[in-house]
C-alpha positions in Angstrom: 0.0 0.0 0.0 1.2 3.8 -1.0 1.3 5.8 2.3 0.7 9.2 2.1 1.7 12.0 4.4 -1.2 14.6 5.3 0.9 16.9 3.5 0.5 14.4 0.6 -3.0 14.2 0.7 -3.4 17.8 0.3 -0.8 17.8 -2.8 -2.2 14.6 -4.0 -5.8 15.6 -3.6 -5.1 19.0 -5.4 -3.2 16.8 -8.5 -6.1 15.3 -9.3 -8.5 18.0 -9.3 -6.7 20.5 -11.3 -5.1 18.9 -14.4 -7.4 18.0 -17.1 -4.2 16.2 -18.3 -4.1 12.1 -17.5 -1.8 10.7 -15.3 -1.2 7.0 -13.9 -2.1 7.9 -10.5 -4.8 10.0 -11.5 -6.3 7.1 -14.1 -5.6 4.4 -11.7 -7.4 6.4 -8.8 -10.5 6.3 -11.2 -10.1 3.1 -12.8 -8.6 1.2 -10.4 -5.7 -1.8 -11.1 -6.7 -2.4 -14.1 -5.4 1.0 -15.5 -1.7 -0.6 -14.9 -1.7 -2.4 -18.2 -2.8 0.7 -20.5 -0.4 1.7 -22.7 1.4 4.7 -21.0 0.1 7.5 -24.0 -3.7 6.3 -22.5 -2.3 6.9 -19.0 -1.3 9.9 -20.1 -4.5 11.4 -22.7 -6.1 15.0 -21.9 -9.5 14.3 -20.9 -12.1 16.9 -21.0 -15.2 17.2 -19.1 -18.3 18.1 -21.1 -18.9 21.4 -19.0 -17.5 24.6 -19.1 -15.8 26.3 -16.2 -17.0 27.4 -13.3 -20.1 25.7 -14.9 -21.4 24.5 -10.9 -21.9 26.9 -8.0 -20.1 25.7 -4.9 -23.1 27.9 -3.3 -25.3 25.0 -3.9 -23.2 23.7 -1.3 -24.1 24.8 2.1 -21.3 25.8 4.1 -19.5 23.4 7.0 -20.3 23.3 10.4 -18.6 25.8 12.4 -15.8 24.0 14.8 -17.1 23.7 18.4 -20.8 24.3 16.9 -23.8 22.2 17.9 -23.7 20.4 14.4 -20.1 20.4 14.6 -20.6 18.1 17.8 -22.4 15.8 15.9 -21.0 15.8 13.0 -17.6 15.0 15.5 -19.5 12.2 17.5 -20.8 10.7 14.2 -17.2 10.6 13.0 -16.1 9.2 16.2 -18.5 6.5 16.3 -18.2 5.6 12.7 -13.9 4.7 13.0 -14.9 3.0 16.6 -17.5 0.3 15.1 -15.3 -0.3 12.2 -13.6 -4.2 12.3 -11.1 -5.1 10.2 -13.8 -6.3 7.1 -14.9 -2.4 7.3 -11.6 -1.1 7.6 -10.3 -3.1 5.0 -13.5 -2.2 2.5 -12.2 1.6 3.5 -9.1 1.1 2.1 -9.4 -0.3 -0.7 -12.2 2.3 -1.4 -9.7 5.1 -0.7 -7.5 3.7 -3.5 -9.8 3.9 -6.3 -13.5 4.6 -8.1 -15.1 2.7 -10.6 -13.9 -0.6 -10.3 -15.7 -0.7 -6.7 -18.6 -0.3 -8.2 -18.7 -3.6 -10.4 -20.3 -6.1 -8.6 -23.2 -3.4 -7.8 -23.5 -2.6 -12.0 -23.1 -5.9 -12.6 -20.1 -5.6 -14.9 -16.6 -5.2 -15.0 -15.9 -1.6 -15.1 -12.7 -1.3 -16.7 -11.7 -0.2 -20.7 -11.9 -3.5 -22.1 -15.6 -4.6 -20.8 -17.1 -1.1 -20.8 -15.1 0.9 -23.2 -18.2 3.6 -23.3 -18.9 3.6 -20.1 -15.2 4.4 -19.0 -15.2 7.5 -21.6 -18.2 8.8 -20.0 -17.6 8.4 -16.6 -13.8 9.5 -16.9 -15.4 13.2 -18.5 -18.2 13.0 -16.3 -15.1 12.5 -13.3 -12.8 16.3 -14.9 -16.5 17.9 -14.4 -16.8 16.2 -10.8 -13.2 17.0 -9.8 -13.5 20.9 -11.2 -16.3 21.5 -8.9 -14.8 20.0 -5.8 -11.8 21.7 -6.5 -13.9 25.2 -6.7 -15.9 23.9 -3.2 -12.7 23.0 -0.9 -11.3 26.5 -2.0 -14.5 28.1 -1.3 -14.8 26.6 2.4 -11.3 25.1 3.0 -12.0 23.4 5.9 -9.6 21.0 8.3 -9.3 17.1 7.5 -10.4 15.3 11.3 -6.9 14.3 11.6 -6.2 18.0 11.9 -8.5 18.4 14.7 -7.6 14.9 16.9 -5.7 12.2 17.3 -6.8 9.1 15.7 -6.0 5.5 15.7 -5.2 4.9 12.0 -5.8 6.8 9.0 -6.0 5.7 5.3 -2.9 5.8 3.6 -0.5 6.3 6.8 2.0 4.1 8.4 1.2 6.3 11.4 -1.8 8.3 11.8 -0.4 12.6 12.2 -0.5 14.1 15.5 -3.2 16.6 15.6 -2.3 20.6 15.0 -3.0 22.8 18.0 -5.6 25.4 16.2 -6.0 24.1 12.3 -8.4 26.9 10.1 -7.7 25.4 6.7 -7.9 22.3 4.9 -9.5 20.0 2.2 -11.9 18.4 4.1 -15.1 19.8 2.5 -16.6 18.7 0.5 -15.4 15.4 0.0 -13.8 14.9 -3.7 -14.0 10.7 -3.2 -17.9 11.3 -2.5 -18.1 14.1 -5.4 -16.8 12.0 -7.7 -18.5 8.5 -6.7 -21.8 10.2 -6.6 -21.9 11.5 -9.8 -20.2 8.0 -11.0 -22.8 6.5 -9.3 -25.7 8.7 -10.6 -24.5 7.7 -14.3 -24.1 4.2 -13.5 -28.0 4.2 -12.0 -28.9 6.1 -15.5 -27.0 2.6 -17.4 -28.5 0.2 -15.7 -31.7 1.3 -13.8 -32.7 -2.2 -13.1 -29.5 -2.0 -10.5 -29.9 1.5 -9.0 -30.6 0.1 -5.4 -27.1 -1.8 -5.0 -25.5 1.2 -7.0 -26.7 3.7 -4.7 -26.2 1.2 -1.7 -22.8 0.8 -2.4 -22.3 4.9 -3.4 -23.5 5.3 0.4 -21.1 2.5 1.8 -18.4 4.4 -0.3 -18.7 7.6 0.7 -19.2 6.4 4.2 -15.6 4.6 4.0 -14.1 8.3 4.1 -14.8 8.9 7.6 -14.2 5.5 8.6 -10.7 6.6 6.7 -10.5 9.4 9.1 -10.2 11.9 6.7 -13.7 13.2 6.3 -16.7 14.4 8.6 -19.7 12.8 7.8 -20.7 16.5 6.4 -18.0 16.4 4.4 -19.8 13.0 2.5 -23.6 14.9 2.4 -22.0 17.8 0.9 -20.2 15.9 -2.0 -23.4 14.1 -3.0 -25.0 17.3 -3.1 -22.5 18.8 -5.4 -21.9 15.0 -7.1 -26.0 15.1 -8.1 -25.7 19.0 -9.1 -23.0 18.3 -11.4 -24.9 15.8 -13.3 -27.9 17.9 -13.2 -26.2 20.2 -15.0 -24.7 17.1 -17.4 -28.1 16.9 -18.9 -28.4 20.0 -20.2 -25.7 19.2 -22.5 -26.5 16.6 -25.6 -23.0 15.6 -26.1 -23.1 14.0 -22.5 -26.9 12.4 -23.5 -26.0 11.1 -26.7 -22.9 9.3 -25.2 -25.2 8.4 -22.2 -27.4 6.3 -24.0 -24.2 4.6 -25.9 -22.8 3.7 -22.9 -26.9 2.8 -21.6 -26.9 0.5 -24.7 -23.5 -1.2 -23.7 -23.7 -1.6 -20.3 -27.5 -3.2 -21.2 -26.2 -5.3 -24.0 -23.5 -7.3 -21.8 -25.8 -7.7 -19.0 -28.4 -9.5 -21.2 -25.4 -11.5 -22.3 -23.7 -10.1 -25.2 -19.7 -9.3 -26.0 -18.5 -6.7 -25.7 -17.1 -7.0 -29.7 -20.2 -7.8 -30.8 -22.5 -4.7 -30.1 -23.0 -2.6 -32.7 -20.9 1.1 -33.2 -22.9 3.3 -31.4 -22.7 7.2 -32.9 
């Protein structure tokens, strides 16, 4: 496993939020292990979302909790509760959810998410993913709030040998919203759009994902609402655009073709 400082999470979270530009950390995150065997110049493509900056308010994002607040409380005892319950299945589920997106999500569609199964799909979600990242990028700026293993001490944290030691007064951070819950959600959303017959284990398993970043210790519960708000406003927005409906439905027609038992070779080019 990679471990990551908290100064690395910061960097690493801002990486893959800004660059429209590929990279293998950034497709692997997305893809999961499967993006290890793509030729390097896939690994490496500009992928563009379908909308155009600045395209989703962060306002339709409520702002945080303030520290020490009555919600705050909660939103700290929630936390607190969720890393407590957590056994080593849970924990384990967490991390492995921290490392990537889609490919968590295939026993719920009912496929194999990966380039070579879903090719469609993967185009979609991965532009669906630069419009995701772009507005949690705008959101943490707008509220830049502190990670929970800014605020306390904590056990274990995904990603770390050794979980950080607390800073004394912390006013800034990425914590909110959460980009993992951003970017699952609106995954998640498109995924329910491919396959409606599945949408209860896709949005079952959207909740257990986004839930895995505070078992991580690096979200407030909060943090997870807040990225599903902004997830489902950014593909709100998606269908105003006909480029991202017309490649909807092609990647509808694949994802319904292989579950009725067709190849993935022998469905018909979809325009």
């Amino acid at each position: 496993m990679k471990l990551r400082t908290p100064l690395g999470i910061a960097v690493l979270s801002a990486a893959l939020i800004v660059s429209a530009h590929a990279s293998p950390d950034r497709v692997k995150f997305l893809e999961g292990a499967s993006a290890a065997a793509l030729p390097l110049e896939q690994q490496n493509e500009e992928v563009k979302g379908y909308l155009p900056p600045a395209a989703v308010d962060p306002a339709v994002v409520p702002a945080p909790p303030t520290i020490d607040s009555a919600q705050d409380k909660v939103d700290v005892a929630w936390l607190k509760g969720s890393i407590a319950r957590a056994d080593a299945e849970r924990w384990k589920k967490a991390v492995d959810d921290d490392a990537s997106v889609y490919d968590r999500f295939s026993e719920a569609l009912g496929v194999t998410i990966d380039r070579q199964t879903v090719p469609r799909l993967v185009r979609v979600l991965n532009r669906v993913s630069e419009d995701a990242f772009a507005a949690s990028g705008e959101a943490k700026k707008r509220f830049s709030r502190p990670r929970p293993f800014q605020r306390f001490a904590l056990t274990r944290v995904c990603g770390q040998a050794k979980p950080p030691k607390p800073e004394a007064a912390p006013t800034k951070g990425t914590s909110y919203p959460s980009g993992h819950a951003v970017v699952s959600w609106a995954a998640a959303l498109v995924m329910m759009e491919a396959a409606p017959a599945n949408a209860t284990p896709i949005v079952t398993r959207a909740v257990s994902y986004g839930e895995s970043r505070v078992v991580c210790g690096v979200h407030f519960p909060s943090d997870i609402e807040a990225g599903r708000i902004l997830g489902a406003a950014v593909v709100d927005k998606l269908f105003t655009v006909p480029e991202f409906r017309r490649d909807l439905i092609c990647a509808k027609r694949e994802v319904q073709g292989l579950l009725a038992g067709q190849r993935s070779e022998d469905l018909p080019a979809c325009q």
